[in-house]
C-alpha positions in Angstrom: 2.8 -54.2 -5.1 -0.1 -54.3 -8.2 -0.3 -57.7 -10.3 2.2 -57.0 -12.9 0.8 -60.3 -14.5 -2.6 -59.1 -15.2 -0.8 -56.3 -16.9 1.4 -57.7 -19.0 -1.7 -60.7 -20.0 -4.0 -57.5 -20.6 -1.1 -55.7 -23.0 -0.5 -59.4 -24.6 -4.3 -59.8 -25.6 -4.1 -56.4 -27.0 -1.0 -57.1 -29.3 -2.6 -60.2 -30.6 -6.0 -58.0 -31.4 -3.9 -55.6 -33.3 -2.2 -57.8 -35.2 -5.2 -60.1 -36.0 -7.2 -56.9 -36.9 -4.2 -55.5 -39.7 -4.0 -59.0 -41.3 -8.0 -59.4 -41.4 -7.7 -55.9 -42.7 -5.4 -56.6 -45.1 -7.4 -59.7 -46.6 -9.8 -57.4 -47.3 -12.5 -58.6 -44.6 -12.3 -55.4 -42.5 -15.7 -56.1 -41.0 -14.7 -59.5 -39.5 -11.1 -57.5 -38.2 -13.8 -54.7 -36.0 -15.7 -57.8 -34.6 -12.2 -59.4 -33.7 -11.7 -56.1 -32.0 -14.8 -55.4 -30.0 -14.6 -59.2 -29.0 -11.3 -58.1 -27.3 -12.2 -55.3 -25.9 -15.2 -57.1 -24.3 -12.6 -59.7 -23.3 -10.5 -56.8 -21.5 -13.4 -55.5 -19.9 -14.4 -58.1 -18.3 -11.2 -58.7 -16.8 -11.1 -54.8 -15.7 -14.4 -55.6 -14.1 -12.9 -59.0 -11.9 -10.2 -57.0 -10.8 -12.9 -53.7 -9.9 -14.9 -56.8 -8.1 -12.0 -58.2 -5.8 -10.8 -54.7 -5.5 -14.9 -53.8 -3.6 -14.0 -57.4 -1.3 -10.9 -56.2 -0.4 -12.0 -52.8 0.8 -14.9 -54.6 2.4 -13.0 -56.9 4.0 -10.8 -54.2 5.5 -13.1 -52.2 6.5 -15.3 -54.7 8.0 -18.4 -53.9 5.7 
């Protein structure tokens, strides 16, 4: 069965992006609201990429690589 925590911890970062980004938008500083966005996407990424790296060690490990 998958992680359901990384998930629900990739879903919660997102929220908080969103809802950062409408209230930076909304203050009329729409440039510091993108940065705020690409920052979290760079955040999500790099946890994409942890999981893509334990997912190669696992497969290595199985198949003995």
């Amino acid at each position: 069965m998958p992680n359901v925590d990384v998930i629900f911890q990739i879903a919660g970062i997102g929220i908080l992006i969103a809802i950062f980004s409408i209230v930076l938008e909304q203050a009329q500083k729409k440039e510091q609201g993108q940065m705020l966005t690409l920052g979290g996407v760079v955040v999500i990424l790099l946890i994409v990429l942890n999981l893509i790296a334990d997912l190669f060690e696992t497969i290595k490990t199985i198949f003995h690589l």
